[in-house]
Structures are given as structure tokens and as C-alpha cells.
N, C-alpha and C positions, 0 to 999 in steps of 0.2 A: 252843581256848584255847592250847595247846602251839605251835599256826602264827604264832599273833597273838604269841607273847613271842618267838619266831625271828625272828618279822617283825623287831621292836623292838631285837633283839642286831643283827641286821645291819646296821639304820641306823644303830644306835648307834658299832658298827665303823666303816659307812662315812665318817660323818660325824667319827670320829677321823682315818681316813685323809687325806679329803679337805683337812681342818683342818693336817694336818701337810705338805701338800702348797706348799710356798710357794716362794718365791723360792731361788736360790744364784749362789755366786758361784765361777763353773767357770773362771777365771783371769784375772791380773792382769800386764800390761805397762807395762813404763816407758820411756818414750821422752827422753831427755837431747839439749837444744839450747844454743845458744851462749847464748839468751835467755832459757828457758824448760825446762821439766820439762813433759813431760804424760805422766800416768796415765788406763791405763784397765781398768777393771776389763769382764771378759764375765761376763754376767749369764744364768741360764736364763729371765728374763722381763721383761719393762719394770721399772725399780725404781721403788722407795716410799722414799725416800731424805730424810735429812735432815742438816745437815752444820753445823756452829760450828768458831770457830777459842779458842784460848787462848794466853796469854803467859805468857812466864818459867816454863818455856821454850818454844818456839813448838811449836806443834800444830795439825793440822788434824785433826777427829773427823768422822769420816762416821756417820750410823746404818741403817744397812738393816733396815727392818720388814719383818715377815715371812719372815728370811730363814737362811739357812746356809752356813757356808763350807766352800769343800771345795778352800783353798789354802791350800800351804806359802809363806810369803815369804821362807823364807829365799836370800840368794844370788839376789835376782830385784836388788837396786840397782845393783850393778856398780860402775861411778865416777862415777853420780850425785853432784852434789856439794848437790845442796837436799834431801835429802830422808837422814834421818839413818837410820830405821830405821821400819818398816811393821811394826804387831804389832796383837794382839786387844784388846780390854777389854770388862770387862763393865758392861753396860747395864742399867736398872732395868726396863725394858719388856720384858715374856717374848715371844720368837722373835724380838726384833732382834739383829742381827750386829753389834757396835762395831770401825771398824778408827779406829787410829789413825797417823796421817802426824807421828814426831818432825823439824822442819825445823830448816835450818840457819840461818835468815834469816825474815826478814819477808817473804811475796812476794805479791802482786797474784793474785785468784782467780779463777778460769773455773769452775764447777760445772755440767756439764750431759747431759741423756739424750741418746744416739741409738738411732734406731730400727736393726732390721735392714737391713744391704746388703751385698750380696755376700757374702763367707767370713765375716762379722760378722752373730754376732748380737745382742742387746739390749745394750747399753754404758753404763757410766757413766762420764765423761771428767773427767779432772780439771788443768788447767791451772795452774802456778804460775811468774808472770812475772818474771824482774827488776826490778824497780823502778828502778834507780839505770842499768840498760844496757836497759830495754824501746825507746826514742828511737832507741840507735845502729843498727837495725835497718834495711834499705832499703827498708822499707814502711811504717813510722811516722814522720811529721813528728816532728822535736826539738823544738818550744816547748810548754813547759806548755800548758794550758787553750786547747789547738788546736780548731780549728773543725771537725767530721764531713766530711767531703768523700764529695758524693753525687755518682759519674757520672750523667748522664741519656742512654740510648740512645734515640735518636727512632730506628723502622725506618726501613729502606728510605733512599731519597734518590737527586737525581739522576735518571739512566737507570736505575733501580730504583724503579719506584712502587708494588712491593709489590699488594698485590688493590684490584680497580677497583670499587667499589657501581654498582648497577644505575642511580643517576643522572650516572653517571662522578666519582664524589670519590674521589680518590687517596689508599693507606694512608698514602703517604709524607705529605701535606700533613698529616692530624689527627692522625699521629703528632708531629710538629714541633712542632704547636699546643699540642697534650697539655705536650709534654715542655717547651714554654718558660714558661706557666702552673706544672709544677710547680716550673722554678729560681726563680719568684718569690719561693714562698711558701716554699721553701727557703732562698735567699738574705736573706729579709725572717726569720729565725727566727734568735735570737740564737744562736751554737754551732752552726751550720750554715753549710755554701757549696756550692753546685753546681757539678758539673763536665760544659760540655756536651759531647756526642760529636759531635754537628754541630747547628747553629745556625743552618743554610742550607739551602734544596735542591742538595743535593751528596752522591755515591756514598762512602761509608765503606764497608770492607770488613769482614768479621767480625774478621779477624784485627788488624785496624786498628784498632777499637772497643775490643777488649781493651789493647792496646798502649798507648793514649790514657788510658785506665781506669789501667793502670799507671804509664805516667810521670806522671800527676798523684798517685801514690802515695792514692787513692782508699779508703776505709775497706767502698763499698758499690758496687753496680754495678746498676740500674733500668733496663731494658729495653721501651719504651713500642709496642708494635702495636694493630691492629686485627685482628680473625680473619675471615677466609670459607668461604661452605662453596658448593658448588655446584649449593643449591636456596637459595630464600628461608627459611625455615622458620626455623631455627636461630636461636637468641640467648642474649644474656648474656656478661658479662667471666667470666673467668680469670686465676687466677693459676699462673706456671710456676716449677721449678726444675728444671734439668739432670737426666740421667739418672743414674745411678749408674755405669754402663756407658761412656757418654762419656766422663763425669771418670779411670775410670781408664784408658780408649783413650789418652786427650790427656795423662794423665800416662806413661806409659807411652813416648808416641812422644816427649815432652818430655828424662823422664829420658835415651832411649839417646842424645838428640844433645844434651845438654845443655851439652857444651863447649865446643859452638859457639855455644848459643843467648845470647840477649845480654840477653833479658828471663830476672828471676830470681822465684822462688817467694816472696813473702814474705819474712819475718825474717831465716831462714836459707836466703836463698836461694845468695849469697855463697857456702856452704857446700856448699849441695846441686849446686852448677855446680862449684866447684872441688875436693872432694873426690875420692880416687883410690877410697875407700872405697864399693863399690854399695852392698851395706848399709846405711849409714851416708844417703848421697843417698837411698835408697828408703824409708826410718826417717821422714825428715825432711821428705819431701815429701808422706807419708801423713799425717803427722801434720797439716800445713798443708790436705789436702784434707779433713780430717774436720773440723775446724773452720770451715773454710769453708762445708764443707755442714749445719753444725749451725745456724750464722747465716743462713744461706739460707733455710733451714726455717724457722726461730721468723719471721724477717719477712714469707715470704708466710703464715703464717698472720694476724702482724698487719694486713698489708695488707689481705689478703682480708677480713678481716673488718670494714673499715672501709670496703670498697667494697660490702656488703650492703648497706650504710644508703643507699647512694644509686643501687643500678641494680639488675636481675637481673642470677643468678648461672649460667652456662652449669656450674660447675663450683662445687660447695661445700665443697672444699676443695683444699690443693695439687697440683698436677698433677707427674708427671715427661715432659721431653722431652725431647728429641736436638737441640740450640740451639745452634749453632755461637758466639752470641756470649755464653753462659752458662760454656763450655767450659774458661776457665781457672781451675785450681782453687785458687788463690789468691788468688781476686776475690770473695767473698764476693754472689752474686748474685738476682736475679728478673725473670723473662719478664711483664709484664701486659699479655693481651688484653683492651683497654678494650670489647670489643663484637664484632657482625659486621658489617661493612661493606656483606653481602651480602645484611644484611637492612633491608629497605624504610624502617622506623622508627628501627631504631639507625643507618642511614647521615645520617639525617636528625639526628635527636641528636648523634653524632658531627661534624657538621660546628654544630652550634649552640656557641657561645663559651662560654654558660653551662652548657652540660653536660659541656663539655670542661674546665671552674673546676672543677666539681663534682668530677668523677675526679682530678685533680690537688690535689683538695685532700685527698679520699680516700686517696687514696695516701702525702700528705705525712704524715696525720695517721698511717696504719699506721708508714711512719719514725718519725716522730717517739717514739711508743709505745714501740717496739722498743728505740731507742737510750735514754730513758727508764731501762728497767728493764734495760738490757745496756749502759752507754755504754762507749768505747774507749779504754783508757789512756791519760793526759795529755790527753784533751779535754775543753773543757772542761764538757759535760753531767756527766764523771765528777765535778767538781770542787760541781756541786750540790747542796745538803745535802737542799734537798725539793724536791717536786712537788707537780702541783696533779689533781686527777680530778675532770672535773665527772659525776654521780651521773646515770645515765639509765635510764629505763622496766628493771625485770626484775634490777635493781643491788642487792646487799645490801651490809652493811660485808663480811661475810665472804668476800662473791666480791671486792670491791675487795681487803681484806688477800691472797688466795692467787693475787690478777695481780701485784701487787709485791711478793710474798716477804718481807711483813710481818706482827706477828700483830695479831691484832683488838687487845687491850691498847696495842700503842704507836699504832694509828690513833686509838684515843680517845683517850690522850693528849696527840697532836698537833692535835685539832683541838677540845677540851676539852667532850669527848664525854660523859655522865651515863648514855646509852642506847643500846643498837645498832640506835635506830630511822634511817635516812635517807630524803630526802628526792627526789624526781626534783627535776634544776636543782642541787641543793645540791654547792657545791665544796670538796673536802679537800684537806689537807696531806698528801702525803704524806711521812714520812720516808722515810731513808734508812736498808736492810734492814741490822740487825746484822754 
């Protein structure tokens, strides 16, 4: 009897322990740009975050469930000029963290997690734009309600045909196919234009691809192959994003000769080439690469997951590789291997029109998605007040409300809901997230 209550005290412990056992937040950086502020808090685990903004006076409130902080903020602003003063508040939900961002201005929001990479571990990032000077940047087009500008990288070309299938179809040729099918359905989409990398059989270089990527001042960069392997066996698409390792090799060799280079980083690029300041270049050019690679992320998962519905998956979910034309980190990018070329049926597929539609539309529609629930200042997706989701096999309203960061309450409202029953086929409204 005496064992059996020890048993029960211990659990009892444990399960207090474990209980108290939750998130923290082990420090926070600010990073001040000509255009922009980003914060980022380091986290001891992925967060559980929730975030509102309020007026008169401007505020942004984050809330961390489950969580504890174990930072000073004092003396961390410096001469930020947006952001007034970072302090605690308290929150009605027991073991949430409330910080609160007093701001100087109204500013345009980025909210979002990264995973571990490198010297980083768990993050929550937080972005606050200019409004009124987001435009004068050398990466964002100046006109309002601008159109998303997609690169499309066809591989190979030229005296490069990339891996040969066993019935001799060339990567380069159904890559081209691929990638001028997907400017279609790009171009044919209101608030969208494609931007191709070649549109002919003709040698682009890696280094070329990017450069082309950038003077079209390019918002995303889609990289179209075929994979092989050198047995038949193998199949199914992939999708890729850069290594971690790469991005900061090529930043790295970027920053030391940057004042010769003549392609600039993003926003502040201007800054990061002419400044005398390392610091200040390596501040600025960090901050541009973890953004980059945050949009990377979110859209090969949409992609990927919009190419399930129409092929095998060699890979089920994101990949990282060493992609020479993924490399720069101010290109916001993705590798997809539509297939193996090397195997006997996907070479066949692959070179079929309508399976080449198929991936191309797949693909468009993962974009499309993406930009969607993420669109890019002053274009004009940002300018849309709703969406439309059409309801498929395995859909609830609840899984629809937490893809668009909305809650169930304003989905039925929108779309003059009585019930949280839906339907497969059935299409909602969706708004636009508070």
C-alpha cells in the first residue's frame, strides 16, 4: 500500500515537472534598416504564438503560450527609430508570456517561425516595413497593386541537356515545356507575370539565372528539372530549397568583395555594398537571408503539396541542397524535380503534354496559395480583401480557418454560415486575417 501512494507522489511530481516544462524565450535581437525593423526573438522550442496589433497608440502584442521569459530588454533598441519601447504585460491565459512592441508609426507586418539553422536555434521573426518608403527599395517595383513577378528557371539548355532517359529525351527539352506551360497559367492569373530565364534551347549559366532573376527585380525564383538516378528503379517529384551551408558560403564570399559586386542584396542592398560599416553589411545581409529562406520554406511546402494530388512523391516533404542556382540569398527560391527521367514511365509521362499541364499547374497552384496567404507589399494580391477555397475530401472549416489565419467565427460570417458543417466541392470566402 505504502509503494502504491510513492508510486502516485511521483507521478504526481512528475507530471508537475513536466507540466512546468514549456517554452522560453533565451533572447531577443533587433535589427534596424533603411526600410524596415526586424526582430527576432530565440526560442528554447518551436513557438505557440499568437500576435494582434492595436491603435492610439500603435502596438503590436505577441502572446507566447506555454511559455517564460528570461530576458532583459532593457538597452537592447539602440536607435531604432520604429519601435518605442519592448516591455511585458500580463495576459489572462496561465503560462503565456505577453511582450508588447510600443511603435512609432503604422508599419506593414511579417510575423513568422524558423526552424533551426546553423548558430540559430528556434526563432520567431518579426518584420516591420515602411509603408510610405517600402517602393524606394532596389527590389520592389514602385506602382501600387504591382503584379508578383515569378522567375521560371527551365534547367539545363543548349550544350547542357542535363540527364538523358533511357529513350533519349533530353532534361533540357521537358524542362522548357514544363516551365513555358507554367508562364501560361501564370501570366493568365490576374496579379501575376512570369519572368522566363530562357525560353529557347540556349546555355544560361547559374550565375546568369540569378542575375536575370534579379534585374527583373523578381519577388520569387522556380527552378523546373528532371532528376536521374543510375538504375531505373527510382521515382517521383521533389521539391528543393538550398542548404543552409551554401547560403552562408555565397554570403559570405558576396559580403568580402561586395564593393565591387554590382548585383545588390535586396532592399538594402545599396547599403550593404556601400557601407564602411562590417557589422552593419553583415546585420543587413543576415537579416535579408533569413527572410528569404523563410519564404522558400513556406512555398515548397505549398508546392509540394499541391504536386501529391497529381504524381508520386520521391520526397514528402522539403528537401535541402547545394543548387548553385538557388544560391542567392536574396532570391527568395525553389528547386522542383518534376520526376526521373531515368525511369522508364516517368520519361514517358514527362515528355506527355498533358502531364507536363498537370505539374505546371500544380506548381502554379502551390504559388498561387503561398502568395495568397503571404502576398508582397504594394501588389496587388495584398490589395485583395477576400479569397475563394474550394472545400476537398478530408477539409474541415477548422483546418480551412488555421491555413488562412483566420478564426472559424469570421469564416461563417463570411460566407453566412448557421453550421461548421462543409461540403466537398463547396467554395468559401475567405477574408482577410485581422
Amino acid at each position: 500500500m505504502n509503494i502504491r501512494w510513492l508510486l502516485l507522489a511521483v507521478l504526481l511530481i512528475a507530471s508537475v515537472f513536466f507540466e512546468a516544462q514549456g517554452n522560453s524565450i533565451d533572447g531577443v535581437r533587433v535589427w534596424p534598416a533603411p526600410e524596415n525593423t526586424r526582430i527576432v526573438f530565440d526560442l528554447s522550442e518551436q513557438p505557440d504564438y499568437k500576435y494582434f496589433s492595436l491603435k492610439n497608440p500603435q502596438r503590436l502584442v505577441i502572446d507566447f503560450n506555454n511559455s517564460k521569459n528570461h530576458v532583459s530588454f532593457k538597452n537592447i533598441l539602440k536607435k531604432d527609430k520604429r519601435i518605442k519601447l519592448i516591455r511585458t504585460s500580463k495576459s489572462r491565459v496561465k503560462g503565456t508570456t505577453r511582450l508588447v512592441l510600443e511603435l512609432a508609426d503604422n508599419y506593414s507586418l511579417a510575423v513568422f517561425p524558423l526552424a533551426p539553422a546553423g548558430q540559430y536555434g528556434d526563432r520567431l521573426v518579426i518584420d516591420l516595413f515602411d509603408e510610405e518608403k517600402i517602393s524606394q527599395g532596389d527590389h520592389t517595383p514602385k506602382n501600387d497593386h504591382r503584379d508578383i513577378l515569378i522567375a521560371i528557371d527551365a534547367g539545363h539548355g543548349g550544350e547542357d541537356p542535363g540527364s538523358i532517359g533511357g529513350k533519349g529525351s533530353y532534361e533540357k527539352r521537358v524542362t522548357l515545356a514544363i516551365a513555358k506551360k507554367l508562364a501560361t497559367y501564370i501570366n493568365n492569373e490576374k496579379g501575376m507575370k512570369a519572368v522566363m530565364v530562357r525560353d529557347g534551347d540556349y546555355y544560361v549559366s547559374v550565375g546568369r539565372r540569378s542575375e536575370i532573376a534579379r534585374k527583373n527585380q523578381v519577388d520569387f525564383l522556380v527552378s523546373i528539372h528532371a532528376d536521374a538516378f543510375r538504375t531505373p528503379q527510382p521515382n517521383g517529384a521533389s521539391v528543393w530549397i538550398v542548404s543552409h551551408k551554401r547560403v552562408e558560403s555565397e554570403m559570405a564570399k558576396w559580403l568580402r568583395n561586395r564593393s565591387n559586386n554590382s548585383e545588390l542584396l535586396g532592399g538594402g542592398g545599396g547599403v550593404i555594398k556601400n557601407t564602411r560599416d562590417d557589422n552593419l553589411a553583415k546585420t543587413l545581409a543576415d537579416m535579408n537571408k533569413e527572410h528569404s529562406q523563410g519564404v522558400s520554406i513556406s512555398m515548397a511546402s505549398s508546392v509540394l503539396k499541391q504536386l501529391k494530388k497529381i504524381t508520386k512523391m520521391h520526397k514528402k516533404v522539403p528537401q535541402h541542397g547545394n543548387f548553385g542556382v538557388l544560391k542567392s540569398s536574396d532570391i527568395p527560391s525553389i528547386l522542383v524535380e518534376t520526376g526521373f527521367i531515368s525511369n522508364h514511365r516517368e520519361e514517358q509521362n514527362l515528355n506527355s503534354s498533358a502531364h507536363q499541364r498537370k505539374l505546371a499547374k500544380g506548381i502554379f497552384k502551390g504559388i498561387k496559395d503561398h502568395f495568397m496567404i503571404q502576398p508582397p507589399m504594394g501588389s496587388y494580391y495584398a490589395s485583395i480583401e477576400t479569397r475563394q477555397h474550394k472545400i476537398t475530401r478530408g477539409e474541415s472549416l477548422s483546418v480551412v480557418a488555421q491555413r488562412y489565419s483566420v478564426s472559424i467565427r469570421q469564416l461563417k460570417m463570411a460566407n453566412n454560415l448557421t453550421s461548421n458543417i462543409v461540403r466537398i466541392g463547396q467554395t468559401l470566402t475567405i477574408p482577410r486575417a485581422d
